[in-house]
N, C-alpha and C positions, 0 to 999 in steps of 0.2 A: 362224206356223210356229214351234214349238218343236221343243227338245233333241233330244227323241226321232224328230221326224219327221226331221232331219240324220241322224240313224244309220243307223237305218231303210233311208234312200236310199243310203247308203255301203254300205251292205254288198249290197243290190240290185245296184253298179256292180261291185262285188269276185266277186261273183257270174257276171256278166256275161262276165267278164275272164276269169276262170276255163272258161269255157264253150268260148271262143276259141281257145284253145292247143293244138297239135295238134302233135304227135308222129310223124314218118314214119319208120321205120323199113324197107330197103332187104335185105329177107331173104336174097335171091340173094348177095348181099357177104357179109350179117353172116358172120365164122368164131367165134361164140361165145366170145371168149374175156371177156368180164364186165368189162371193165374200166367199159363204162358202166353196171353194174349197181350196182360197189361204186363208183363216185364219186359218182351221182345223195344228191342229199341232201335229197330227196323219195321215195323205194323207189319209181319209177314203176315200174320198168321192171323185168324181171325175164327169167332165159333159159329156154327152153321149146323144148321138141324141136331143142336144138341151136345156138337165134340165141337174140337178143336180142327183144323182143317188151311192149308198152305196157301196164303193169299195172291201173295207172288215172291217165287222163291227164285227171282233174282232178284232182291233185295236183300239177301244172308248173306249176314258176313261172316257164317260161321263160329261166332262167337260163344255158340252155347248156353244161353243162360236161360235158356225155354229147355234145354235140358233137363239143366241142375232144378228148376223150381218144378218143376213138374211132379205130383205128388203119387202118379202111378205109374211112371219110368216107360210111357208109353210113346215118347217122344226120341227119336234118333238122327241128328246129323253128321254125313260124312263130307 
């Protein structure tokens, strides 16, 4: 097993990881007002016809913090 077969499989698993993450978003709540749009520090998420809405959610890193700013708790990732 060398170098390259290690990497190779790492980025497989990073892959993987990526795949997993998933983004609900609670449209009936959302009132559009962007705050998880500009604090996301990935651009998932973007506003459309008025909410908030998953631009591409393989970009989450799971980090949460469209979460936490979220001001009608309409937002959930697992």
């Amino acid at each position: 097993m060398g170098l390259l077969s290690f990497l190779k499989r790492d980025k497989k698993d990073k892959a993987t990881e990526e795949e997993e993450s998933h983004i609900f978003i609670n449209t009936d709540d959302c009132g559009g007002c962007e705050k998880c749009v500009i604090a996301c520090p990935n651009n998932v998420l973007i506003i459309d016809d008025g909410t908030s809405s998953v631009n591409n959610s393989f970009g989450c890193k799971r980090c949460k913090v469209c979460v936490a700013i979220c001001p009608n708790d309409c937002i959930e990732v697992n």
